[in-house]
N, C-alpha and C positions, 0 to 999 in steps of 0.2 A: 556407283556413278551413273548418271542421269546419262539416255541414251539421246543426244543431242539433236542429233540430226530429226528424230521422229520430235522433240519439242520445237524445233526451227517450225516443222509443217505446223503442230497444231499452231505458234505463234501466227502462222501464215495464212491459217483457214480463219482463224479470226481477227483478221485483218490489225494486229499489231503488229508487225511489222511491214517493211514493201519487199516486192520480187528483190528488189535488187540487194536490201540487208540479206536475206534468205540466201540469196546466193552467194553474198563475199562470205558469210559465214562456210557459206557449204564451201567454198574454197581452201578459206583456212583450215579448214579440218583437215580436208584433204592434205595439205602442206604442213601440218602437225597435227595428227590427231590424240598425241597425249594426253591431251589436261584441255579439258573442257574450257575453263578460265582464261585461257591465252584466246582463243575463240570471241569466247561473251566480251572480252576485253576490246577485240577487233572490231566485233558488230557493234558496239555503242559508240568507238570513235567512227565507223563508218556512217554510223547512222547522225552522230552528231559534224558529221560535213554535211551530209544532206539537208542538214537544217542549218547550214550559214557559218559551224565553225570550222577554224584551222585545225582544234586539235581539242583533247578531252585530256580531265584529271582524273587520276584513281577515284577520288573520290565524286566526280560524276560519273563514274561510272557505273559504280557501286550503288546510285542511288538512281539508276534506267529506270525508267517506268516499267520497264518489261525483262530487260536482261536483270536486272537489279534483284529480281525476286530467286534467282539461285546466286549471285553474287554475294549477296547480304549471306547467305550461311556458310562464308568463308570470310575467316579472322583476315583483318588488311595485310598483316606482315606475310600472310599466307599467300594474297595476291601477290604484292610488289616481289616477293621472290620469286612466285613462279613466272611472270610476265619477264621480272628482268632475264630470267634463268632460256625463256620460249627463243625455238631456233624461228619463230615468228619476227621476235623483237632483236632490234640491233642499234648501235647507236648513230648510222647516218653513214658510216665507213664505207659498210659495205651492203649489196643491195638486200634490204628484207620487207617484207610487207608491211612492217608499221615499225617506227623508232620511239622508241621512250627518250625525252630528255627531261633532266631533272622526274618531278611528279605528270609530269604532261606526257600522253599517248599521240602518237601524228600517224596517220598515213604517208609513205614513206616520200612520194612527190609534196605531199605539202608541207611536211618538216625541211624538204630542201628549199621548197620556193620561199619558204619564212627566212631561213638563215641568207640565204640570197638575195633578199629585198631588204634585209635589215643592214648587210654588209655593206650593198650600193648606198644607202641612204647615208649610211656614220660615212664612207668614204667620202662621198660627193656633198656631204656638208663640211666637210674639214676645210676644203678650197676656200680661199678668201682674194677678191680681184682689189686693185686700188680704185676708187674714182677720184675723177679728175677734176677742178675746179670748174671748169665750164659745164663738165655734165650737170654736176649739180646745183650750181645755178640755173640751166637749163630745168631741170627737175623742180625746184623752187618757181619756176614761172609758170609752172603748170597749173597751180595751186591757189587757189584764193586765199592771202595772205590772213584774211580777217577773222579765221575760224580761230575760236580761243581753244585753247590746249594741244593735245598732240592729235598732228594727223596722220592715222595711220595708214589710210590712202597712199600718201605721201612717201613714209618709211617703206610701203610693199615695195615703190616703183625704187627707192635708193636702193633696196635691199635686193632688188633684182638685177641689179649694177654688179653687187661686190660679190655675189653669192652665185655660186651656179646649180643649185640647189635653193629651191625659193618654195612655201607653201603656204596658203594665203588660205582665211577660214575665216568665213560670216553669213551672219544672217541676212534674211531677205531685206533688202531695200540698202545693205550697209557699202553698194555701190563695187560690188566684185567687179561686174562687166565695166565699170566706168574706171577702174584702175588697169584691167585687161590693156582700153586703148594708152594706159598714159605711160602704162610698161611699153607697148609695143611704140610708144612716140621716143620714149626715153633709151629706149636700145636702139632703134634708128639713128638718134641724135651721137650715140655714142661710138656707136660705131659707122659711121658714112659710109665703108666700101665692102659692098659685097657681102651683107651679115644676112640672112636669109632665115625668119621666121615661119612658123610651120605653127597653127591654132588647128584643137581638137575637143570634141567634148563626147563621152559615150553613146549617145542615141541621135539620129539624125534631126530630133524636134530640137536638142538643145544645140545642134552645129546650127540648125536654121536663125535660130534664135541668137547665137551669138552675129550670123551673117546681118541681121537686122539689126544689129544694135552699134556694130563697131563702125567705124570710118578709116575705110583701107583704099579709098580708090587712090591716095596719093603715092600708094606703099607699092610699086613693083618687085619689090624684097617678099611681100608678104603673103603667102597662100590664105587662099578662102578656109572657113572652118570646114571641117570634113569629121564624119567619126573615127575615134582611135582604129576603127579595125579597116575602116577604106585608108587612114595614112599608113599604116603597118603593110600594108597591099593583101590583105586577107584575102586567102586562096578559096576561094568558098566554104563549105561545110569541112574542111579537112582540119582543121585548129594550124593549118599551115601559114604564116605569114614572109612575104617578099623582103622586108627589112627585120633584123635579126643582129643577134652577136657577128655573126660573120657577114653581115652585111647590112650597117649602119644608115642609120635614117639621113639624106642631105642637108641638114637643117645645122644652124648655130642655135638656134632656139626653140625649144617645143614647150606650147602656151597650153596644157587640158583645164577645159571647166568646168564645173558638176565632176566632179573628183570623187564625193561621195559615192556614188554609183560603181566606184572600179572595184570589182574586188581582183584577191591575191594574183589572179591570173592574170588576167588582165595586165597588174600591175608589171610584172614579170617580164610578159609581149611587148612591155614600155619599154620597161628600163634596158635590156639588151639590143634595144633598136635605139639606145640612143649614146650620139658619141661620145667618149671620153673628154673630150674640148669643147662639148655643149651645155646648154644652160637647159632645166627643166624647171616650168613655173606651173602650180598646180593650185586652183582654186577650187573651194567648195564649201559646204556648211557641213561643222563636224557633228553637228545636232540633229541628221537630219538621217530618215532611215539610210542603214546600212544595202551595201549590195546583194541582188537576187541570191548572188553564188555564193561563198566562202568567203568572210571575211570581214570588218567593221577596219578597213587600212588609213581612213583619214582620218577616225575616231582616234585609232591608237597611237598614228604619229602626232597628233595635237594634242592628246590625252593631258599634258603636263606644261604644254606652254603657257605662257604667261606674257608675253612685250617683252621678255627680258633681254638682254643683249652686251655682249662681252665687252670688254676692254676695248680690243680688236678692232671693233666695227664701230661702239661708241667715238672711238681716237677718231676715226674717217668720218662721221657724221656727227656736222651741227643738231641737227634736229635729235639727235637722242644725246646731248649732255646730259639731260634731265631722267631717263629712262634706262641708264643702263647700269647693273648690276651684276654679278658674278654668276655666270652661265656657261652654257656647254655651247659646241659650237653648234650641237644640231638645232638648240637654241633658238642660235642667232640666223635659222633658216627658216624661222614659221614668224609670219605674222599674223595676231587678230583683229578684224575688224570692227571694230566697236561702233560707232557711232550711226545712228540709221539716217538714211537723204530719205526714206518714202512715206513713212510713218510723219506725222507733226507728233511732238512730246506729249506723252500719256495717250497714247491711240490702244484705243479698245482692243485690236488686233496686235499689234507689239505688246500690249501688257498680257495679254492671255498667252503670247508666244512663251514670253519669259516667265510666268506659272508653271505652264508644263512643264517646260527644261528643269523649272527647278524639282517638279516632282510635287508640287503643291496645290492636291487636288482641292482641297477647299476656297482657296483662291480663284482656281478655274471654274468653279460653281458659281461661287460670287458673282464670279464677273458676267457669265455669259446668263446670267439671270439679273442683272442691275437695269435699271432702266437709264444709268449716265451712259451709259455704251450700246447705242441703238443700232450698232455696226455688229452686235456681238448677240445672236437668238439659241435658242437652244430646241427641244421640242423630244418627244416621248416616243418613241421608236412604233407605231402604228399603220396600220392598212390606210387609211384615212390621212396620217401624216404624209405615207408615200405616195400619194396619188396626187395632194396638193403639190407635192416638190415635182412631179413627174410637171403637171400644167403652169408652173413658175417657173422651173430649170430648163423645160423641154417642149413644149406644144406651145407658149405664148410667145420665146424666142422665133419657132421655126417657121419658116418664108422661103417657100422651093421656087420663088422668082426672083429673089435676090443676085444683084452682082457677085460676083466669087469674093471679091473683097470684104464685101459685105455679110456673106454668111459666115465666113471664118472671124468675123469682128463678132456677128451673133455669138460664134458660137463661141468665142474665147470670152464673153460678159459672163456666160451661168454655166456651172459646171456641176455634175454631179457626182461626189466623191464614195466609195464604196472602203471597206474595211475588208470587206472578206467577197468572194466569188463565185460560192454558193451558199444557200439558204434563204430564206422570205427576204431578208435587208443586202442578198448580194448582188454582185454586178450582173448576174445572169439573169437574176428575175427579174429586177428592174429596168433592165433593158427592152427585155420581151413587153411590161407593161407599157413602156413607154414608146414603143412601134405599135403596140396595139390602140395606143389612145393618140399618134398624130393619124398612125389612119381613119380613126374613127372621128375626129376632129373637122380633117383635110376630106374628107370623101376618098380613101384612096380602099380600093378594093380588098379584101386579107389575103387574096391570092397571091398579089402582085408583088414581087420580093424586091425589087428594085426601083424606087421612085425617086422623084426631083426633091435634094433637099437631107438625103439619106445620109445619117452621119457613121463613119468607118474608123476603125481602129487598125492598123495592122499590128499582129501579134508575132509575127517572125522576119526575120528580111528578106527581102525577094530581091535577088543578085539579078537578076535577066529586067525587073523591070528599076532595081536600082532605088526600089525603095528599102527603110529602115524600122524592124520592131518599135513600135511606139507612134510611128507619123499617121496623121489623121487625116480625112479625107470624105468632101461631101459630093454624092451624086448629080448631074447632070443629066436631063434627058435632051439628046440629039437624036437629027434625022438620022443616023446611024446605031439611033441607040442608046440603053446608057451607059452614063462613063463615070469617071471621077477624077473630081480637079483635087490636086493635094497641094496643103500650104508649099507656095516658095519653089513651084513647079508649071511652066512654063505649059507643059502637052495635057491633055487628062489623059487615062488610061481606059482599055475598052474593058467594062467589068467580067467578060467573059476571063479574061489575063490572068484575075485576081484569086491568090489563093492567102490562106493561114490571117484571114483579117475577124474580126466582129463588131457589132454597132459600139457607139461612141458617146451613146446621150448619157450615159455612165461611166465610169472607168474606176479601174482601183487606184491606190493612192500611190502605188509604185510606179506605175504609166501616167502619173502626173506629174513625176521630177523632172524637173527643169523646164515646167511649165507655169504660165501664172496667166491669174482670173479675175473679170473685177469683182466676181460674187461665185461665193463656193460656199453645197450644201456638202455635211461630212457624214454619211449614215454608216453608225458602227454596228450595235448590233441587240437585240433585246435579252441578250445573256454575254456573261462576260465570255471573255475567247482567250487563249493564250496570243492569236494574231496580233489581238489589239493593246498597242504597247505608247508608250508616253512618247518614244522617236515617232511613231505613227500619223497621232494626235498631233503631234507638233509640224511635221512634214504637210502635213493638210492644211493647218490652218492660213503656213506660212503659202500655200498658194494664193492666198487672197489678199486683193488690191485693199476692197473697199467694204464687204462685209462677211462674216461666218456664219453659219448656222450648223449646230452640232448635233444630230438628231441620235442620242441616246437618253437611256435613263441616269438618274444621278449615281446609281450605282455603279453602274458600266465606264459612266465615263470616269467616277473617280479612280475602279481598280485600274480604268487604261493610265491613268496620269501615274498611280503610283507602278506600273509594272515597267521595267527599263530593260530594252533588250542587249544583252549582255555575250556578246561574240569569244566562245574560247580563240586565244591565242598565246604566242608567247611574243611575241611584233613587242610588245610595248616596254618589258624586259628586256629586249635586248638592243633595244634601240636608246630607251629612257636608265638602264642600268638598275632597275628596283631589282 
């Protein structure tokens, strides 16, 4: 038998694995040190949460890049017994550090948070409300009667009537935020007295962003957008939140948008801060990257919808005679948006969307090499490439005398988008080139670390000054000093204040959800990466208003079109019934 603990080091000194696998492993030993396999077993589900899943199969396991090579010299029947057999493994009853169910390994908090989020979901879609003839004729005069086929704008806002569980899934332009307001018109109308709405979205750029888009001055019923963790009353760093199972959010209805971004957790700190007699309406695009942390949760609940729609809900609504068929009731709780308001039909940008979704990397080539789609550039990952997108994305925009409104309009026209955070094509290098070419441009000294004009990213949230990971933010020089004005922010802040932030004339493609641009360049990478994955690609592109530019090789980009990032769970199982 292999002496473990000394293979953990060497795995350690040569950096395959991280401190922290090293050490859950050296935990488990200690908490069974029998059988080596219950161990290996541990650290590859530990190791695959650190990379986004809920949980791992025997046979991911088996095939770890690193644990895998003494796994593989043990026949499977030999693991699955001894893992079921380990005082490590249990099935959920009682506390153990990791539960097997079925073929699937969990760490033992995230096999409850899954069964827990799966249970809320099937319960809270069973619910079915009536409506009422007025409401929805009310709802029908929302609508511009002239659109031929079905609208499914239309069914989100009926569906958010009957259902108190509602989740709504589309692509850019397919008018999420514009069903946002006609739900919160149509649950006003329905209810007149005292019905109290609550909108939230995960990062402070996409709450701003919803603030700027909805029209609520009429609505004293309805709170401004806030992020999920300032409605939950997030106690700072402690994962402590004010609203909770034992102590319920005030709301009849909580609106979140960019849904994709939530994972398991998250999801969790929702659903037990919300009432039993409340409505939860969740929009986002299910295509679109997964969350930082653990878990792919709007992927797997939409994973199997279709429009379809029971009996139940059909009998209550005109608009689906035509649409409904025999379905479950979780069903009859997700609508898709289909139809695009931003794009005009055949847009160079919608068609390269729906290539990558499909996985159809030679289509994606096609396209963004045709010369019918002058919206759609491509270009060869070079020293030379990057230097031109640094003085198009970054130095011909930037004007450090501009009005405030003004540079945040600069700066939201050209964006420059990153794949990965280190190497020649990452967010770090490119940034440094591109402070070193507007000061070289501007006359600004290279000593000077602070200048008029200076674009900022924050990378964590700062609770004392109330800002949020992800909000951007351009320098100001005052008689005091400089400072920074942040979108959607009344005071600037004195840059001495300022911690955990960095420049902004780049950013990676996960700090750009729930953001849009009217021109976005995409730099992946001059070798392929396992980062760069086809939800990546697509997440990017759909940032852009009015044109792409994808700067890889045709190789690069087609393994990212064909690589799809694929989140272990069992959510979809137990939710969907496979």
């Amino acid at each position: 038998m292999i002496d473990l603990l000394s293979q953990l080091k060497i795995w350690r000194k040569k950096e395959q694995i991280s401190i922290q696998e090293m050490e859950f492993a050296r935990f488990l030993h200690e908490f069974d040190a029998g059988d080596h396999i219950h161990v290996l077993i541990g650290a590859s589900c530990f190791s695959a949460h650190l990379n986004g899943h809920i949980c791992i199969d025997i046979d991911e396991a088996i095939n770890h890049p690193v644990y895998g090579s003494i796994l593989k010299s043990v026949d499977k029947d030999t693991i699955y017994n001894s893992v079921a057999g380990s005082k490590l493994v249990g099935d959920g009853s009682t506390l153990t550090p990791l539960v097997m169910d079925e073929n699937r390994v969990y760490l033992h908090k995230f096999w409850k948070f899954e069964q827990e989020l799966a249970d809320w979901l099937n319960l809270k879609s069973q619910k079915t409300n009536t409506i009422s003839n007025e409401t929805e004729k009310f709802v029908q005069s929302l609508f511009d009667h002239s659109e031929a086929g079905t609208d499914w704008q239309k069914i989100a806002v009926l569906i958010s009537i009957v259902k108190d569980l509602v989740i709504i899934s589309g692509g850019p332009g397919t008018g999420k935020t514009f069903t946002i307001q006609k739900i919160i018109d149509a649950l006003s109308f329905a209810n007149p007295d005292g019905y109290s709405i609550a909108l939230a979205a995960p990062t402070g750029k996409a709450a701003q962003r919803l603030t700027e888009s909805l029209i609520l001055e009429k609505y004293d019923h309805v709170e401004n957008p806030v992020t999920i963790h300032k409605l939950l009353g997030a106690k700072g760093e402690s994962g402590q939140f004010q609203y909770n199972e034992k102590n319920p959010l005030p709301f009849n209805a909580v609106i979140v948008d960019e849904a994709s971004m939530l994972d398991i957790t998250l999801w969790i700190r929702l659903i037990r801060a919300i009432p039993e007699e409340s409505k939860l309406v969740v929009l986002g695009d299910k295509n679109q990257l997964a969350s930082v942390e653990a878990g792919s949760i709007l992927g797997d609940i939409c994973l199997y919808a279709e429009n379809h729609f029971s009996d139940e809900i059909g009998s209550q609504l005109q608009e689906l005679s035509s649409s409904v068929e025999s379905a479950s009731a979780f069903n009859d709780s997700i609508v898709l948006l289909k139809k695009n308001y931003r794009f005009s039909r055949g847009s160079g940008i919608q068609l390269l969307a729906e290539a990558i979704n499909r996985g159809d990397d030679n289509e994606v080539i096609n396209l963004l090499t045709s010369d019918e789609y002058p919206e759609l550039m491509m270009e060869e990952p070079t020293n030379e490439v990057v230097e031109s997108l640094i003085a198009k994305y970054v130095t011909k925009p930037f004007n450090s005398d501009q009005s405030k409104e003004d540079k945040f309009a600069a700066f939201n026209e050209f964006q420059l988008l990153c794949a990965l955070r280190k190497g020649p094509y990452g967010v770090n290098v490119i940034n440094s080139k591109a402070e070193k070419e507007i000061k070289r441009s501007h006359s600004i000294p290279n000593s000077q670390y602070w200048y008029g004009g200076r674009a900022i990213i924050m990378t964590k949230n700062s609770r004392s000054l109330k800002l949020k990971n992800g909000e951007t933010g351009i320098c100001i020089e005052t008689e005091e000093g400089p400072k920074i004005e942040f979108e959607g922010r009344e005071d600037p802040v004195q840059v001495s204040r300022l911690e955990h932030y960095e420049p902004a004339y780049a950013t990676t493609v996960h700090k750009s959800q729930g953001s849009e641009y009217d021109h976005v360049a995409i730099v992946l990478s001059n070798t392929s990466n396992r980062v760069l994955s086809r939800q990546l690609l697509y997440t990017s592109v759909t940032r852009a208003r009015k044109s792409v530019l994808v700067v890889g090789s045709t190789s690069v980009i087609s393994s990212t079109v064909q690589q799809s990032i694929v989140r272990r769970s069992g959510l979809r199982n137990r939710i969907w019934g496979e």
